[in-house]
Structures are given as C-alpha cells and as structure tokens.
C-alpha atoms as one frame of an Amber mdcrd trajectory, in Angstrom:
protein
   0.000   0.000   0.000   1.030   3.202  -1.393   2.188   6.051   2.079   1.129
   9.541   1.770   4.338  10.414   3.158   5.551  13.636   4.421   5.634  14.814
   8.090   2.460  16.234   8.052   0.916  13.143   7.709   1.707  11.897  11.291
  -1.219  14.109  11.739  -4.179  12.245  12.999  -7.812  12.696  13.225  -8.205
  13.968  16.563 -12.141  13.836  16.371 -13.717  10.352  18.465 -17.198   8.858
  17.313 -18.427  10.765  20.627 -17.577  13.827  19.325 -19.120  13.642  15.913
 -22.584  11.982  16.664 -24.178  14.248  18.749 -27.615  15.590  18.837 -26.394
  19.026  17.276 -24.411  17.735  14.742 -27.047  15.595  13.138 -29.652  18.904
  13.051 -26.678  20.912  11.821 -26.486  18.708   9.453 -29.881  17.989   8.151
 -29.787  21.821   8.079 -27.735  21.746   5.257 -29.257  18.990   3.556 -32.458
  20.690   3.348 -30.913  23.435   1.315 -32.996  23.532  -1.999 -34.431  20.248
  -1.459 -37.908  22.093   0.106 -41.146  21.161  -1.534 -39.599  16.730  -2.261
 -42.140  14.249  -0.596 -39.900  12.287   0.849 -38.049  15.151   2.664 -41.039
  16.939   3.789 -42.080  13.207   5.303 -38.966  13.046   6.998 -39.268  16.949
   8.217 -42.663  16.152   9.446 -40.873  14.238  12.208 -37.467  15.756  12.682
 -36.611  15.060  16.123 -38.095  11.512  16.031 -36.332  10.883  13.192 -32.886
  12.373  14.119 -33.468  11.027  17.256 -33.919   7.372  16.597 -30.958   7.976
  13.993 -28.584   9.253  16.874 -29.484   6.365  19.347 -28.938   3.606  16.610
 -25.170   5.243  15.789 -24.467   5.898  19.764 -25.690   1.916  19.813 -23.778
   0.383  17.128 -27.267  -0.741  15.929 -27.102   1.419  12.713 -27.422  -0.216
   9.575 -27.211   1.350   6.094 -30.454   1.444   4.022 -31.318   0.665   0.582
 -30.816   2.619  -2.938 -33.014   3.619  -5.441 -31.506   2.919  -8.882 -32.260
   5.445 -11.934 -30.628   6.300 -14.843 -29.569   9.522 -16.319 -27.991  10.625
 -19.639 -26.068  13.617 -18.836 -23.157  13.951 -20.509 -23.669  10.562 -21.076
 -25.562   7.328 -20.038 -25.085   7.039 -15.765 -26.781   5.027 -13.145 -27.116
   7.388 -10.064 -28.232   5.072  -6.514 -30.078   7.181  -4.263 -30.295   6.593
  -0.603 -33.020   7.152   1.939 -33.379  10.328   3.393 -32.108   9.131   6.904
 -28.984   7.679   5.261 -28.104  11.089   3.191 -28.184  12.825   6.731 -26.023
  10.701   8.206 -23.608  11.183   4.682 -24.101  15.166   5.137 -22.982  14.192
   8.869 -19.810  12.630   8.065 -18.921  14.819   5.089 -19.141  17.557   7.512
 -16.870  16.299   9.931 -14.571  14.724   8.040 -13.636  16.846   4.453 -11.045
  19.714   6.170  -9.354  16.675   7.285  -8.738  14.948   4.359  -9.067  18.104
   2.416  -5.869  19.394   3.917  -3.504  16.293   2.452  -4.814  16.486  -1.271
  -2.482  18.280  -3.556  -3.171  21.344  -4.963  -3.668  20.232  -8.303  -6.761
  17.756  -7.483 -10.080  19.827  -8.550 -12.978  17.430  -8.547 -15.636  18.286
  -5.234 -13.451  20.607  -3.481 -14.526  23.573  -2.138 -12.688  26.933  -4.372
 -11.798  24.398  -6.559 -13.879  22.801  -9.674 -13.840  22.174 -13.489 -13.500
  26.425 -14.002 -10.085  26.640 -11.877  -9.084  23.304 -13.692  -9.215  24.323
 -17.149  -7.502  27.460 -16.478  -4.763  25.999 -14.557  -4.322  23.807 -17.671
  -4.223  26.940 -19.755  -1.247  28.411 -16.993   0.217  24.921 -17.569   0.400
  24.799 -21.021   2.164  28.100 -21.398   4.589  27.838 -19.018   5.652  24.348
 -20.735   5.277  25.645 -24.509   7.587  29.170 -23.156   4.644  31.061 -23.991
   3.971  28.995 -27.259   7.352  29.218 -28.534   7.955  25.326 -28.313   6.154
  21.827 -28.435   3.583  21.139 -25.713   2.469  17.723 -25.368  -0.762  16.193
 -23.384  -0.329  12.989 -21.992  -4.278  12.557 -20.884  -5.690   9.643 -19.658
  -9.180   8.150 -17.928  -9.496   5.295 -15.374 -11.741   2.495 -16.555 -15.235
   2.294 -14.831 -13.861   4.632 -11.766 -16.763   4.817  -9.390 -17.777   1.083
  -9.755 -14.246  -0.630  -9.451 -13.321   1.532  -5.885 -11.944  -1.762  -3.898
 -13.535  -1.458  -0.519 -10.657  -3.233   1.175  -7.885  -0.831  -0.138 -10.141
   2.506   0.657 -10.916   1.391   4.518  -7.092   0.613   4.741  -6.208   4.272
   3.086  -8.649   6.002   5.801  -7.056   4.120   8.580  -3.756   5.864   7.934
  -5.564   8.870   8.902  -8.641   7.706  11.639  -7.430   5.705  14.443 -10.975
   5.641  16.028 -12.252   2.276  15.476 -16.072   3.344  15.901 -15.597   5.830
  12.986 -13.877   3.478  11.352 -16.453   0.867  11.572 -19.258   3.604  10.514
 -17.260   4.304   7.305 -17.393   0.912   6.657 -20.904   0.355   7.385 -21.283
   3.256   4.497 -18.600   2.081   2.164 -19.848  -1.708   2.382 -23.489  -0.692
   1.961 -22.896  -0.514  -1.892 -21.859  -2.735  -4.336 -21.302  -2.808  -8.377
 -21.433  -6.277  -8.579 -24.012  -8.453  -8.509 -23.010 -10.876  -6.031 -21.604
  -8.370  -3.296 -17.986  -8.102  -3.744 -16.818  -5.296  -2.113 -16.296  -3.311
  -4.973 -17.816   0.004  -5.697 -19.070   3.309  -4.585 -22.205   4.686  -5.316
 -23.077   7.956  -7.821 -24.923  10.010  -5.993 -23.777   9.684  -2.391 -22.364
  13.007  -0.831 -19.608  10.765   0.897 -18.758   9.239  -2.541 -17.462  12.480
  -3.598 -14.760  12.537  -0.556 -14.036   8.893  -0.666 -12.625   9.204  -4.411
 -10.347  11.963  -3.500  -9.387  10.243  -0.710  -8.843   6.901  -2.689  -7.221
   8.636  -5.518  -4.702  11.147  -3.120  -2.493   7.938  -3.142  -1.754   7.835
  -6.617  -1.592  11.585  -6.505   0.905  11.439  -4.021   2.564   8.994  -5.931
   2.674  11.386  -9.016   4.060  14.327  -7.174   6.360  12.678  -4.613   7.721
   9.661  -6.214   7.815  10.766 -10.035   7.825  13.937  -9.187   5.485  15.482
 -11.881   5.361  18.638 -12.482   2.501  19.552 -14.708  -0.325  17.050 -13.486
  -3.878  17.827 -12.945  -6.442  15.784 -12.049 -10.357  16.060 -11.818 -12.090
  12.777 -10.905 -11.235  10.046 -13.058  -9.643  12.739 -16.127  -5.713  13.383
 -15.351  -3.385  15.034 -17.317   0.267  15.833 -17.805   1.979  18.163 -19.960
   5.726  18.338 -20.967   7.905  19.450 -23.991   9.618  16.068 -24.017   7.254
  13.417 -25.168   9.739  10.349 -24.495   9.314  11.489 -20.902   5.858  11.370
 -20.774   5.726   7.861 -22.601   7.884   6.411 -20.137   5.506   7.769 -17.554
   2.688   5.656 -18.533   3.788   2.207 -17.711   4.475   3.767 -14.480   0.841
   5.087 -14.072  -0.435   1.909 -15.106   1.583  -0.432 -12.399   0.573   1.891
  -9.481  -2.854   2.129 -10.649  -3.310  -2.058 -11.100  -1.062  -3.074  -8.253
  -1.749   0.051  -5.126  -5.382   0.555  -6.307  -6.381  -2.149  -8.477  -7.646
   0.022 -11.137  -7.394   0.198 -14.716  -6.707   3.019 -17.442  -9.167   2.912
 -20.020  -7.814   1.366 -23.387  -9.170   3.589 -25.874  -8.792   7.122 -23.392
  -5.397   7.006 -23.715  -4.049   9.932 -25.474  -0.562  11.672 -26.105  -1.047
  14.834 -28.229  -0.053  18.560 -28.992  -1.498  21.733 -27.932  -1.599  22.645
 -31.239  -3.480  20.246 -32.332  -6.282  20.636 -29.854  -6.851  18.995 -26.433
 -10.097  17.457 -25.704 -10.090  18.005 -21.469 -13.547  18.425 -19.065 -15.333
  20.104 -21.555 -13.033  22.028 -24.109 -11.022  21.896 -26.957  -7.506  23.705
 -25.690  -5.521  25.113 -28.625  -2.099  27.629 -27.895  -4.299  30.741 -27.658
  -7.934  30.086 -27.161 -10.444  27.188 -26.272 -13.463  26.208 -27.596 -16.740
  24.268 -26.057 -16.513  20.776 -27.147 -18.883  19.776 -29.778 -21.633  17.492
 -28.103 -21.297  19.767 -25.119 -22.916  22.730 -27.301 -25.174  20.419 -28.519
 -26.412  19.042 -25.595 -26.877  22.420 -24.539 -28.560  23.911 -27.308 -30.964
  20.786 -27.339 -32.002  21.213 -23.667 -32.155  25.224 -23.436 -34.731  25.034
 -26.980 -38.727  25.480 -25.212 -36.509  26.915 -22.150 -35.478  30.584 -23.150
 -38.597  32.124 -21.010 -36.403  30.085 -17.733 -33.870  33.359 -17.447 -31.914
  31.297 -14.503 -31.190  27.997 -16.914 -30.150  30.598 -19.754 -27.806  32.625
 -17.419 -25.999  29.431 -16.226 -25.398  28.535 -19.473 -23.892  31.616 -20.261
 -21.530  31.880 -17.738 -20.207  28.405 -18.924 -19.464  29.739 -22.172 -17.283
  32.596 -20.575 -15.086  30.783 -19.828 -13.838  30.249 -23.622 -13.902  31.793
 -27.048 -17.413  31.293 -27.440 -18.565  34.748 -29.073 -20.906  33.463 -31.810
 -22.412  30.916 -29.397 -23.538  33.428 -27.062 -24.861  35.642 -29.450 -26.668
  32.402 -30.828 -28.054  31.978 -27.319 -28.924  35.354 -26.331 -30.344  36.189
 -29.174 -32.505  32.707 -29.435 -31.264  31.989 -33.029 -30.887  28.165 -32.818
C-alpha cells in the first residue's frame, strides 16, 4: 500500500465517534441537507418528524445498531448514459454528517492540483490551470507542448472497498468511525453478487471517498515521479511536458501503481498523447495555444435542452456563464439572441 508520506501526515484525526454523533451535529447537518431540497415528498415526510427521526438515527449510531439502508436505482444521460443510486433520506443525513466532519481533514492532504468536489476548486479553476500549464511548458507557445491525458476504466464502480478502509485508517485511528465508514462504504456494491467493490453515484460521501482513494496515486505522481505539470479532476488526469519520451515512459508507471496500489485500470481507448496545437479534448473544451473552444456534443447538448426553455432566465444565465469561460462569441450571441 502506497504512504502519503511527508511529516504532516503523522497528523491524525483527533475527532472520536463521541464527538461527531451528537444531537447538534445531526440537526446541523440535516440543516444543510435541506438546502434547496424544500417542496420533495420524501423530505417533507422526513421533516414532518425531525426530532423523532434524528433522534432514533442518533441512538442507533451511539448503539452500534445502525445499519445502512437501501438505494433507489435510476438512470440519467447527462453527458452521457449514468446510473445514479439514491439513498433514503435518513442515510443522506447521516452522509451530510460525516462529510461535515470529516472533508477539512482529508481536504488538507490532497495536492493542490486535485479539482474534482473541493470547495474553491472545480472544473473552471481546472481548465484554467491547464491553460497556466500549457504556457509555461510551450515558453509562452514558442515550443512543443504535449498532453499525456488519460481516464481510469469504470472509476466509481471498481473503488476496492478493502484498499479505501485501509487508506482512511492511515488517517482515523478511532475504530467506531472506522467501523461507521465501513458500514457506508460496504453498503454498496457494483457487482451483482456483493464483492466489495464500488461506490455509489450520488452519495455526498462518494465524492470525498474518491479523493481520498485517488490522493495515493496523486501522491505517488508528485512525490515519487515527481510530476510537475499534473492535474487531475475525478477520473480525467493530465500531464503536460515538452519532451514526449518522458511522458511515454511515464505511462507504464501510471499503469503499475494504478493495477497493483489501487487495483484500477486506465481505459484502453482514453489514452491519449497529443499537442497543444493540435487541440486537447479536457472536461469540456477543446484547448488550442491561444484560445479554447466548447466541445462539440457539449454545445449540442446544450442547445438541445435550453430550446422550449429561453422564457427560464436562470437555466439561460448558467449557461452563459459556462461559455465565458472560452472563445465562445458566436455561441452566445446564438443563445442570447434565441437563433438556434
């Protein structure tokens, strides 16, 4: 197993179960959980009978009696085909509960560089840190930049349970919290007879346990290869150089720490080692030397869902400060204007 290393990681989480579930932490929590969920059935149920709810919640963590509900499967096809598992309400306060207490932990040992669900962080800061990136390679454009870009196959569904509770416990020493993770982290599964593989789209702690899971083989990249130029967001990481040899002698590297530390795969055919100049396709956007453009299907999945929407001002703003973020001129005039 992969060691974040470093001396501030002797740092431990000084928080015990005790500490976390308490009364006020839970309504604290379910606090924020309501936020612009008002007005959902099954939230308004649950609201109907807060403090028996929260407090038959609290007494089966204090217990040890707390067991993890079940999901509701749907499907959704945005960017493209995902099954999201939702859990019960009582379950997502208890995720809110733990996300709370644990993410400035576990926050404050991710690299810089890691932009996926962090707070001030986020697909915006990504791109233009790429952008920074690629000019500071290229000399301002004045040399070769290559992309070495590459996607892990299947992320969310092949998280190995096993490694992930053995990652936290470099970091929790409690053994209740440790045990409630697990209870969490086990109460999903990708497979259909129960391996303990997994985590689910759509859980709040899913979000945390990824960067978590994945800060190994970021620490690996920036300690023990010693990358520069790496940026990650989710399952998407790139690297840029001016010396392609040295970024394809990277990648059997990548793919040994990925198989044998986290027993994950890249995927096959999202392998890519290209120029700047000749456009890099990265969370959303084609990135040339001087400009970037919106990816293709992302302005037409855009286009299709804002046509019968124009009179919805807030869906039409959003889109438009998406677009701001790149050379996107005609496209907003297309918008604003309504001429698609």
């Amino acid at each position: 197993m992969a060691l974040w290393g470093g001396p501030d990681d002797m740092k431990r989480f000084i928080h015990t179960y005790d500490n976390i579930i308490t009364i006020e932490k839970l309504l604290k929590a379910w606090q924020e959980f309501l936020c612009d969920k008002k007005g959902r059935i099954d939230v308004n149920l649950f609201q109907a009978k807060l403090m028996d709810n929260v407090l038959d919640l609290f007494y089966d963590l204090k217990n040890k009696t707390y067991k993890h509900g079940h999901y509701t499967a749907f499907n959704i096809s945005d960017p493209k085909p995902r099954q999201i598992h939702k859990a019960t309400i009582r379950d997502r306060l208890l995720h809110h509960l733990i996300y709370q207490e644990l993410y400035e932990y576990f926050d404050n040992k991710f690299i810089y560089d890691s932009y996926s669900c962090r707070v001030n962080k986020g697909t915006h800061k990504a791109i233009d840190r790429f952008r920074k990136f690629a000019y500071q390679v290229s000399k301002n454009h004045t040399r070769t930049a290559w992309v070495l870009k590459c996607d892990i196959k299947k992320f969310f569904a092949n998280i190995d349970h096993k490694i992930l509770k053995t990652i936290l416990s470099k970091g929790v020493f409690d053994n209740d919290i440790l045990w409630l993770l697990g209870e969490v982290i086990d109460s999903f599964s990708s497979k259909p007879n129960f391996t303990e593989v997994g985590l689910p789209l759509g859980n709040l702690t899913s979000q945390l346990l990824v960067n978590i899971f994945m800060n190994e083989f970021d620490q690996f990249m920036k300690r023990k290869l010693k990358v520069k130029y790496y940026i990650r967001y989710a399952d998407d990481f790139v690297i840029l150089s001016d010396d392609t040899n040295y970024l394809k002698e990277l990648l059997p590297k990548i793919s040994n720490f990925l198989e044998e530390e986290l027993n994950l795969q890249l995927h096959p055919s999202k392998v890519f080692l290209k120029t700047i100049a000749s456009g890099v396709d990265f969370l959303g956007w084609v990135h040339f030397p001087h400009h970037r453009v919106l990816r293709t299907s992302t302005k037409r999945r855009m286009i299709k869902k804002l046509k019968g929407n124009y009179n919805n001002a807030q869906v039409l703003q959003s889109y438009l400060g998406l677009i701001s973020h790149g050379n996107t001129h005609k496209l907003k005039n297309g918008l604003v204007d309504n001429h698609f």
